[in-house]
MMTF fields as JSON, N, C-alpha, C and O atoms, coordinates in Angstrom:
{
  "mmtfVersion": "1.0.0",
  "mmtfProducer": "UNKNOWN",
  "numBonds": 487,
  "numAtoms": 488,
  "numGroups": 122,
  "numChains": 1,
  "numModels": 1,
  "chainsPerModel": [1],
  "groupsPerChain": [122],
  "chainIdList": ["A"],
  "bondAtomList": [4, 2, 8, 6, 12, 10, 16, 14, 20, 18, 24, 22, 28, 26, 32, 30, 36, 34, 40, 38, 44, 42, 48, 46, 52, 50, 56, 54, 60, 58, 64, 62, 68, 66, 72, 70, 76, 74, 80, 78, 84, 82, 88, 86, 92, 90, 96, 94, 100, 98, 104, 102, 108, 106, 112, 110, 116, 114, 120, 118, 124, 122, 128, 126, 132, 130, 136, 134, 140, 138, 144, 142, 148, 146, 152, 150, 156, 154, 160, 158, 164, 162, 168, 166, 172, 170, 176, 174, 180, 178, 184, 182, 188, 186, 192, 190, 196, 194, 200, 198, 204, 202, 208, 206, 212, 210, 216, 214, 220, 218, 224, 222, 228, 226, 232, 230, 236, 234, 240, 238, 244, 242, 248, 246, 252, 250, 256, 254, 260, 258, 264, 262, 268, 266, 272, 270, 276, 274, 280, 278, 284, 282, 288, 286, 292, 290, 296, 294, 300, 298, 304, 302, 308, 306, 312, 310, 316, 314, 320, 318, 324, 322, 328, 326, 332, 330, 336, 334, 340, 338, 344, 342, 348, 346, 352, 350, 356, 354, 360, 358, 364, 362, 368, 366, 372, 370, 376, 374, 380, 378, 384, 382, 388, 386, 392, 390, 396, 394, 400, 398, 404, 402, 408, 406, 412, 410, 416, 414, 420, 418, 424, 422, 428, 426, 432, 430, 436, 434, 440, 438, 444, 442, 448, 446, 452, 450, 456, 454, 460, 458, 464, 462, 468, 466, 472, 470, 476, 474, 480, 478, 484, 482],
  "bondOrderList": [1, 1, 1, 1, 1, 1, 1, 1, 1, 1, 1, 1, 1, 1, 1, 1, 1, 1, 1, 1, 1, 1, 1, 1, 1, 1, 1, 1, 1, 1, 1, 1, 1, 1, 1, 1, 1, 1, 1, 1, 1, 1, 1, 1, 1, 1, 1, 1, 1, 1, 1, 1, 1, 1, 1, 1, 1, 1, 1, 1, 1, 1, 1, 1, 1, 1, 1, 1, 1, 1, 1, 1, 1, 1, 1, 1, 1, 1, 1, 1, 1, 1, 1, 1, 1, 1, 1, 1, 1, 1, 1, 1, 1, 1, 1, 1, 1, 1, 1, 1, 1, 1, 1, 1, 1, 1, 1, 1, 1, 1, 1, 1, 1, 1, 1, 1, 1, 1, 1, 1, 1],
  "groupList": [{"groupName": "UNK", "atomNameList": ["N", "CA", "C", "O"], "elementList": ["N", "C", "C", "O"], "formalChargeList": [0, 0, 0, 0], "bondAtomList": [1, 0, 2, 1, 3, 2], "bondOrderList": [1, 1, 2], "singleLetterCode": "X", "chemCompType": "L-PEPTIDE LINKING"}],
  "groupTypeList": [0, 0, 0, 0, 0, 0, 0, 0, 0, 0, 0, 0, 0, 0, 0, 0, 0, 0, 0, 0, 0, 0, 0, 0, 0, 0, 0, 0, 0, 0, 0, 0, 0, 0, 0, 0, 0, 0, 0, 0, 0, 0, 0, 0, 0, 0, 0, 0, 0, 0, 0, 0, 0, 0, 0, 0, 0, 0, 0, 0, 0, 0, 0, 0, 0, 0, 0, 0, 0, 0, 0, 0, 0, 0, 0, 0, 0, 0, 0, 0, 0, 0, 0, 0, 0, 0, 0, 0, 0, 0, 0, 0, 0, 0, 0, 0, 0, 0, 0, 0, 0, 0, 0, 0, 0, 0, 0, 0, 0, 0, 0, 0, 0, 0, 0, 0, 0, 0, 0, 0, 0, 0],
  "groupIdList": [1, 2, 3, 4, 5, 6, 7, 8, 9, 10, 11, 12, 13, 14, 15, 16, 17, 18, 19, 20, 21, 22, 23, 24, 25, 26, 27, 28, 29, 30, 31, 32, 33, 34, 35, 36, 37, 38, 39, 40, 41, 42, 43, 44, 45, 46, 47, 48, 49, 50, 51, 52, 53, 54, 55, 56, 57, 58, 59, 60, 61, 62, 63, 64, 65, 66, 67, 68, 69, 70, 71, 72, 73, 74, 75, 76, 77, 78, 79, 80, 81, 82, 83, 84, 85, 86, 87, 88, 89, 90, 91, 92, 93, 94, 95, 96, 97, 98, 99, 100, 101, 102, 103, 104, 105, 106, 107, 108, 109, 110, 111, 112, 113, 114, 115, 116, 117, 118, 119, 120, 121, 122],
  "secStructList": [7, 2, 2, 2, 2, 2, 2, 2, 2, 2, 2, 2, 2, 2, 2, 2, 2, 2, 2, 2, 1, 2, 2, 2, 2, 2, 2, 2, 2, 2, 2, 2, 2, 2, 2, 2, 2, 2, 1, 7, 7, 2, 2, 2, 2, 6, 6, 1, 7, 7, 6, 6, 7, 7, 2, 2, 2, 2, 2, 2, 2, 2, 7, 1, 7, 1, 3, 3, 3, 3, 7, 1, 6, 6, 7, 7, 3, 3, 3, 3, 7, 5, 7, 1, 1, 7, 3, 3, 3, 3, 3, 3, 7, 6, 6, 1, 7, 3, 3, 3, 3, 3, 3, 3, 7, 7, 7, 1, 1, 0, 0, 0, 0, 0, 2, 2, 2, 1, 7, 7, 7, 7],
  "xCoordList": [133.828, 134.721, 134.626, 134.658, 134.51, 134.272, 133.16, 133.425, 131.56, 130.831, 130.792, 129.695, 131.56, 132.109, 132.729, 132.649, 133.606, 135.04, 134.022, 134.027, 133.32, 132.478, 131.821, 132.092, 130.942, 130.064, 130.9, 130.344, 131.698, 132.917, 133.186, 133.019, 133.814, 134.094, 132.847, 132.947, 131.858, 130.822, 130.711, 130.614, 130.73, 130.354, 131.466, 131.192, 132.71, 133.987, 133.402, 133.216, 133.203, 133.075, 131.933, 132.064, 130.265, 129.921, 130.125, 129.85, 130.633, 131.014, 132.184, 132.074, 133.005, 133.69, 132.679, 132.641, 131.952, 131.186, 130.104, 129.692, 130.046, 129.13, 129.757, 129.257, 131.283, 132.019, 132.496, 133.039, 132.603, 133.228, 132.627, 133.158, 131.346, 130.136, 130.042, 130.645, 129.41, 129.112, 130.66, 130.834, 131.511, 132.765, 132.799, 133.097, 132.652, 132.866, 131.833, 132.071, 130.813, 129.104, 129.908, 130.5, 130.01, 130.459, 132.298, 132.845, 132.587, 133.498, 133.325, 133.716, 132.352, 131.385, 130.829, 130.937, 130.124, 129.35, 130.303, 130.239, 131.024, 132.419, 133.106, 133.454, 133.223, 133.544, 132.67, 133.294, 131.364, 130.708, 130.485, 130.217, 130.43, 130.025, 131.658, 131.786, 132.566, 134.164, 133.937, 134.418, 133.267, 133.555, 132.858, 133.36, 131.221, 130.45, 130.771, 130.079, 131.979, 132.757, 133.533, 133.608, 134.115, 135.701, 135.534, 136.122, 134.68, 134.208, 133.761, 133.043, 134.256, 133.244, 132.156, 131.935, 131.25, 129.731, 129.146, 129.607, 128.179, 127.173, 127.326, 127.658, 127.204, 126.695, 128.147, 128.355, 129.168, 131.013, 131.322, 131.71, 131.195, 131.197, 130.542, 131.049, 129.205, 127.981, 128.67, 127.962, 129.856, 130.204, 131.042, 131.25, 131.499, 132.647, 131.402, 131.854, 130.438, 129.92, 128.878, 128.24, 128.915, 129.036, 127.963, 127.719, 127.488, 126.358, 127.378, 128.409, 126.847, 127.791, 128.714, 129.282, 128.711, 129.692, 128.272, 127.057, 129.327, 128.905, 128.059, 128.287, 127.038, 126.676, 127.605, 127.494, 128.688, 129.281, 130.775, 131.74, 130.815, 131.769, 130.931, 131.386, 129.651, 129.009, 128.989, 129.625, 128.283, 128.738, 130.06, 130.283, 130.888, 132.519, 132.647, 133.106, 132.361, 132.635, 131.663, 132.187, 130.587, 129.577, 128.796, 128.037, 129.422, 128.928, 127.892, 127.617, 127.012, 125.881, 124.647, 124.585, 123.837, 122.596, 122.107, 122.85, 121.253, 120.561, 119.046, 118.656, 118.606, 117.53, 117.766, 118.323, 116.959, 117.362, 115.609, 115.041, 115.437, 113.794, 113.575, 114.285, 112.844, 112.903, 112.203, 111.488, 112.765, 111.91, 110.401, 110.169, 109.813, 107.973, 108.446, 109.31, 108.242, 108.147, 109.678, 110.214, 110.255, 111.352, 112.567, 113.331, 112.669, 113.773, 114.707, 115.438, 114.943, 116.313, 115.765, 114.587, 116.624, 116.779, 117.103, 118.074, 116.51, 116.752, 117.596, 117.463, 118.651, 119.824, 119.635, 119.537, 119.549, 119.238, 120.149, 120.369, 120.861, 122.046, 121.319, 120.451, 121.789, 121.342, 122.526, 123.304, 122.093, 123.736, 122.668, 121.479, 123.182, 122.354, 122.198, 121.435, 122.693, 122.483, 122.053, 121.712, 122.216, 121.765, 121.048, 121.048, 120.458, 119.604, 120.3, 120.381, 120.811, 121.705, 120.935, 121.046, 120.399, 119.273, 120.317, 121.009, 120.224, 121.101, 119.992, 119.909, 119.599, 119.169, 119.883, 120.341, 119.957, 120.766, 119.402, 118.192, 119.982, 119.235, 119.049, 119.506, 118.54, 118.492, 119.749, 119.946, 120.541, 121.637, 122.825, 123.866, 122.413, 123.212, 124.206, 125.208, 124.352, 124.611, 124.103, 122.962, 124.9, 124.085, 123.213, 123.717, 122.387, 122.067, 121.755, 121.448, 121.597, 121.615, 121.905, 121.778, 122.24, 122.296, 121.837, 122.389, 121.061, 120.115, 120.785, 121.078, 120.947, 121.08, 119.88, 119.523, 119.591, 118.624, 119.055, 119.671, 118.302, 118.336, 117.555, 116.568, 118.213, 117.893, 116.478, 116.312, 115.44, 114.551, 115.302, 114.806, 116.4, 116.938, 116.478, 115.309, 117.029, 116.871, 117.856, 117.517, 118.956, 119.803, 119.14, 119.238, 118.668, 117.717, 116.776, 116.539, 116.081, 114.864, 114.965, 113.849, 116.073, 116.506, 117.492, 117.251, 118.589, 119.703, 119.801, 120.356, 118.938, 118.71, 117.457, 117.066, 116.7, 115.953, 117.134, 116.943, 117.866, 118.358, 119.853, 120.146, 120.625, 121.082, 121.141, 121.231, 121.176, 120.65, 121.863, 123.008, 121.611, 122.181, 122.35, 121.995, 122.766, 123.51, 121.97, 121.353, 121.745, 120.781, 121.407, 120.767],
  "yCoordList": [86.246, 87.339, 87.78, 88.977, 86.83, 87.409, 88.137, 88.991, 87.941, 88.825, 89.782, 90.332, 90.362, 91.528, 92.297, 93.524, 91.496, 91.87, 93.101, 94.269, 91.818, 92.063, 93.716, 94.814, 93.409, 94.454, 95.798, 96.875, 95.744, 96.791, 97.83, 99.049, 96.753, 97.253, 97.769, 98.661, 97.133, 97.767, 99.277, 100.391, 99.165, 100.48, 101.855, 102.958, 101.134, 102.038, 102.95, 104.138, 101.304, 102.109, 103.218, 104.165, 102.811, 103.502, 105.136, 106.293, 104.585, 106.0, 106.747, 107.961, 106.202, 107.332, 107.316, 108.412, 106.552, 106.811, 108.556, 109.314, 108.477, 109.524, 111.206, 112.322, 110.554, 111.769, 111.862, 112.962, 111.285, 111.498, 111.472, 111.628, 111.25, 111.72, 112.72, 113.299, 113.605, 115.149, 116.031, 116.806, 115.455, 116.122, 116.21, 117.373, 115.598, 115.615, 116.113, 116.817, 116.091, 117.146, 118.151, 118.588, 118.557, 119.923, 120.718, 121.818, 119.566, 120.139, 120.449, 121.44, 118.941, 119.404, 120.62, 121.141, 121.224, 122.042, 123.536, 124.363, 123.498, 124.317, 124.524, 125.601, 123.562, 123.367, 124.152, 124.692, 124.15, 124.388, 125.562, 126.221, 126.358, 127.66, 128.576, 129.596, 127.725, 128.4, 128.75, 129.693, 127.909, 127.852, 128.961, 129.773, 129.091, 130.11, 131.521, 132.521, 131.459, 132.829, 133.294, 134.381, 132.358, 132.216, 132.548, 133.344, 131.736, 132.251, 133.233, 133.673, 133.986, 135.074, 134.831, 134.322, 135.226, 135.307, 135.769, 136.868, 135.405, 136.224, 137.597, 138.245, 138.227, 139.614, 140.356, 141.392, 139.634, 139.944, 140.164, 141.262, 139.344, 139.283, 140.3, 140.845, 140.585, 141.492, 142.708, 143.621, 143.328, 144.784, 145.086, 146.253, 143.882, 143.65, 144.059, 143.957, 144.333, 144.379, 145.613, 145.937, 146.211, 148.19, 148.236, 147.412, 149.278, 149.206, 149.697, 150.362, 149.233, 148.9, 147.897, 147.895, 147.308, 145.889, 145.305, 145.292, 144.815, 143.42, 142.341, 142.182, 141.683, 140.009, 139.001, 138.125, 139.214, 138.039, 138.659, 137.905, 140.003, 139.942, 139.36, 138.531, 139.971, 139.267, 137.606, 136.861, 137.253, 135.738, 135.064, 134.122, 135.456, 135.652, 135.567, 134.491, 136.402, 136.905, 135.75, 134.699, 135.799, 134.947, 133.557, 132.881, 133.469, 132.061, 132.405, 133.536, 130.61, 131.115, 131.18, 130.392, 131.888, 132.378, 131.494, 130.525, 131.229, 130.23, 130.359, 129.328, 131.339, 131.677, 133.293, 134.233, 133.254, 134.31, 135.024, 134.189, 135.362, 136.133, 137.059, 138.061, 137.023, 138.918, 139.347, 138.935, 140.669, 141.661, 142.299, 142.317, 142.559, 143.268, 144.241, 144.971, 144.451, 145.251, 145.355, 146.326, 143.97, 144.083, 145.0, 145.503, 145.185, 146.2, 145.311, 145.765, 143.974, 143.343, 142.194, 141.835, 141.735, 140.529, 140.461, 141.178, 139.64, 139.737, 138.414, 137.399, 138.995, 137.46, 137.427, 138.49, 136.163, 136.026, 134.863, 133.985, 134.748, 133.643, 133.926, 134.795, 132.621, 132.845, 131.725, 130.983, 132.148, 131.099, 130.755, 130.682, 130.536, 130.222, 131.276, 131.387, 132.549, 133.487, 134.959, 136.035, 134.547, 135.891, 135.771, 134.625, 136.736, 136.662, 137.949, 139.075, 137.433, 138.603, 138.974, 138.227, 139.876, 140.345, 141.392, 142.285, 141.023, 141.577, 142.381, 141.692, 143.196, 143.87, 144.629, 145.762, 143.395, 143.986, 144.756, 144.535, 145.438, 146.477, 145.583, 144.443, 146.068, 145.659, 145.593, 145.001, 146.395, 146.422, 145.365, 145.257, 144.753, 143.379, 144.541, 144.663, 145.314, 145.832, 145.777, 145.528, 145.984, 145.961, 147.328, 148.325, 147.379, 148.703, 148.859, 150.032, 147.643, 147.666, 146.048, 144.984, 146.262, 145.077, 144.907, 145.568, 144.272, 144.017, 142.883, 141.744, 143.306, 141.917, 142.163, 143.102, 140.59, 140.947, 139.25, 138.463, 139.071, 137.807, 136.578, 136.739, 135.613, 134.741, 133.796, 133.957, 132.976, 132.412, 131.027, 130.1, 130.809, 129.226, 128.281, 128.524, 126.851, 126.462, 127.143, 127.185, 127.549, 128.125, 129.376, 129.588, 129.994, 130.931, 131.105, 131.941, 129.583, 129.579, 128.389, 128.014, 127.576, 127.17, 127.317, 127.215, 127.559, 128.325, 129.645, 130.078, 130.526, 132.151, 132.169, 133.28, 130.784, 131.092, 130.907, 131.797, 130.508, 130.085, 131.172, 131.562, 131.531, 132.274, 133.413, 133.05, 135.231, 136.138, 136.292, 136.515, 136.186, 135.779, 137.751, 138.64, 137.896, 139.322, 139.536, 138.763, 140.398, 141.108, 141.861, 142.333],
  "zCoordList": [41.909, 41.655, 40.191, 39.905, 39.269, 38.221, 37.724, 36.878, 38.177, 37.864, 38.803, 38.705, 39.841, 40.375, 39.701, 39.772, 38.773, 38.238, 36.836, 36.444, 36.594, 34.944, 35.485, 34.998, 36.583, 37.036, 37.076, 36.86, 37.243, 37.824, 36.819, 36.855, 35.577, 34.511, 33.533, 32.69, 33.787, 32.893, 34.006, 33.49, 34.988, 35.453, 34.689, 34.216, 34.871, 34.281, 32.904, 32.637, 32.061, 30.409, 30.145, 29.369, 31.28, 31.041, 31.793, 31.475, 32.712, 33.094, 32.083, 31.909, 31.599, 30.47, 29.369, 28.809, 28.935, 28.071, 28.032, 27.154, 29.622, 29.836, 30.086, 30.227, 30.039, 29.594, 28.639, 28.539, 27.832, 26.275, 25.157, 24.057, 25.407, 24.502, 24.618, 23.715, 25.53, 25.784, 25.104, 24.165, 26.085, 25.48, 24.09, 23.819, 23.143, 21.649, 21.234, 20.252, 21.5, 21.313, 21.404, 20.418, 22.377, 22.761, 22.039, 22.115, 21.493, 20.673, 19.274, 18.659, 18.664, 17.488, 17.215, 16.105, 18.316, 18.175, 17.953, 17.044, 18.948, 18.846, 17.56, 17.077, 17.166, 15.861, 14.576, 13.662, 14.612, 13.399, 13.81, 12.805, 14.924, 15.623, 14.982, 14.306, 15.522, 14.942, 13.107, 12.478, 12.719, 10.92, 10.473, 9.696, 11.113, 10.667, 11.235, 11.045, 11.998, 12.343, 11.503, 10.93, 11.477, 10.92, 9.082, 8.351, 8.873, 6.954, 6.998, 7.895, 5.611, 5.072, 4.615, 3.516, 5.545, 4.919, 4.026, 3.719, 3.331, 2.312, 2.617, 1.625, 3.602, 3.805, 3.779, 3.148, 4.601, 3.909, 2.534, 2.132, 1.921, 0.428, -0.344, -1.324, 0.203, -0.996, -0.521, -0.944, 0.253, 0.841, -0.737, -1.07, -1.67, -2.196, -4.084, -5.224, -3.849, -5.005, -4.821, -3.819, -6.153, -6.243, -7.401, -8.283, -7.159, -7.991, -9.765, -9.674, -11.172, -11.967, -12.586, -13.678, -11.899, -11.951, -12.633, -12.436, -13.611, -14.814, -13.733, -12.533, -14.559, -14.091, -13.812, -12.953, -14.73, -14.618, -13.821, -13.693, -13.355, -12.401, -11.05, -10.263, -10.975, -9.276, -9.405, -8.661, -10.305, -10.303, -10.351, -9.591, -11.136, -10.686, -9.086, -8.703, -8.179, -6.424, -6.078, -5.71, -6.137, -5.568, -5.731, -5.036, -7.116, -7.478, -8.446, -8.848, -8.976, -9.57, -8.684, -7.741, -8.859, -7.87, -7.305, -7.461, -6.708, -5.976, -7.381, -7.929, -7.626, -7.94, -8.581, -8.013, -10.364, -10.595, -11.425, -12.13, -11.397, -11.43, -12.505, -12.419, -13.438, -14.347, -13.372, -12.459, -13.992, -13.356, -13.622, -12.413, -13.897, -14.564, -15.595, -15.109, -16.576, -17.493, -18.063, -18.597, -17.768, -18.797, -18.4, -19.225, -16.807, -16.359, -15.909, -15.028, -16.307, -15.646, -14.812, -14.803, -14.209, -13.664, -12.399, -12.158, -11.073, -9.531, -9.779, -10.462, -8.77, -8.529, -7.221, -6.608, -6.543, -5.304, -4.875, -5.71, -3.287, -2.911, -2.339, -2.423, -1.082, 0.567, 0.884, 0.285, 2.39, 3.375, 4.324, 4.015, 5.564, 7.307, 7.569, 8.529, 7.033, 7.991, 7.193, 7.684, 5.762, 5.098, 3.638, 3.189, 2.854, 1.963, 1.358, 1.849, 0.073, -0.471, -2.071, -3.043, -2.073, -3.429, -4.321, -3.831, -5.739, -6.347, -8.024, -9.04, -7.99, -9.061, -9.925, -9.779, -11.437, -12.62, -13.586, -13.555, -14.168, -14.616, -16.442, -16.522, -17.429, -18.679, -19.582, -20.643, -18.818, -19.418, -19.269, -19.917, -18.389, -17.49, -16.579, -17.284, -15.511, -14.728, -13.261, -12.871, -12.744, -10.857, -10.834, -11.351, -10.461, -9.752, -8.706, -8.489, -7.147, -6.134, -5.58, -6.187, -4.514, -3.552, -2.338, -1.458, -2.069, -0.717, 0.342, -0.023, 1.493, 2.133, 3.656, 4.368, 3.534, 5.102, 5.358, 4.639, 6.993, 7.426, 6.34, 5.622, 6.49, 5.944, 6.144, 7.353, 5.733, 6.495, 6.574, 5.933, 7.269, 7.456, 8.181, 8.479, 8.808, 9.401, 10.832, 12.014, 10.285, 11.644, 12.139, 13.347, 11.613, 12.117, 13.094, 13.966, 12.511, 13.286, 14.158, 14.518, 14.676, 15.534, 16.632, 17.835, 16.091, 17.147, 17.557, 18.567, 16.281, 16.567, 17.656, 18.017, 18.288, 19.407, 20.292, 21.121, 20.52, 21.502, 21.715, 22.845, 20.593, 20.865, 20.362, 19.19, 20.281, 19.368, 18.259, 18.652, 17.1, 15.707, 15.298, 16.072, 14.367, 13.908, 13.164, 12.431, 13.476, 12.065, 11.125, 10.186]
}
């Protein structure tokens, strides 16, 4: 009776096991899918910056760059962020001023894994 008893119960645990794993996957995942909704994104944020605005007001809004570049012949400086989902290009002029802002898709890893699987915002 007891290795009936034993057999029994191992069947139990793994059977909740085989529901309460998936279940929490699937809330995980829920979870990080809710956050990258729910935050303002790179491409939210860059609506918030005008061509004119100071360097250090965009770094102010956005942080410091990921990566910041001269430009060829001495016309300013490329500021560049990125997130999972966007590539936000910021061209200050010589004067330390904006004079445009670019955003396009990002080359991420969320991109080029979950954007096969599910279609991501362009």
């Amino acid at each position: 009776m007891s290795a009936a008893y034993n057999a029994s119960m191992s069947f139990l645990i793994r059977r909740r096991l085989l529901i309460i794993v998936p279940l929490f996957c699937l809330l995980l995942i829920a979870l990080i899918v809710f956050l990258f909704i729910w935050g303002q994104d790179l491409k939210s944020r860059s609506a918030l910056i005008s061509a004119g605005m100071a360097r250090e007001q965009v770094e102010d809004m956005l942080g410091p760059p990921v990566l910041a570049l001269n430009r060829a012949g001495g016309r300013g400086v490329v500021l560049i962020w990125t997130d999972q989902l966007w590539q936000l290009d910021v061209l200050i002029g010589p004067d330390g001023r904006t004079e445009s802002v670019g955003c396009k898709p990002s080359d991420s890893f969320c991109r080029r894994t979950v954007g096969r699987i599910i279609p991501l915002p362009e």
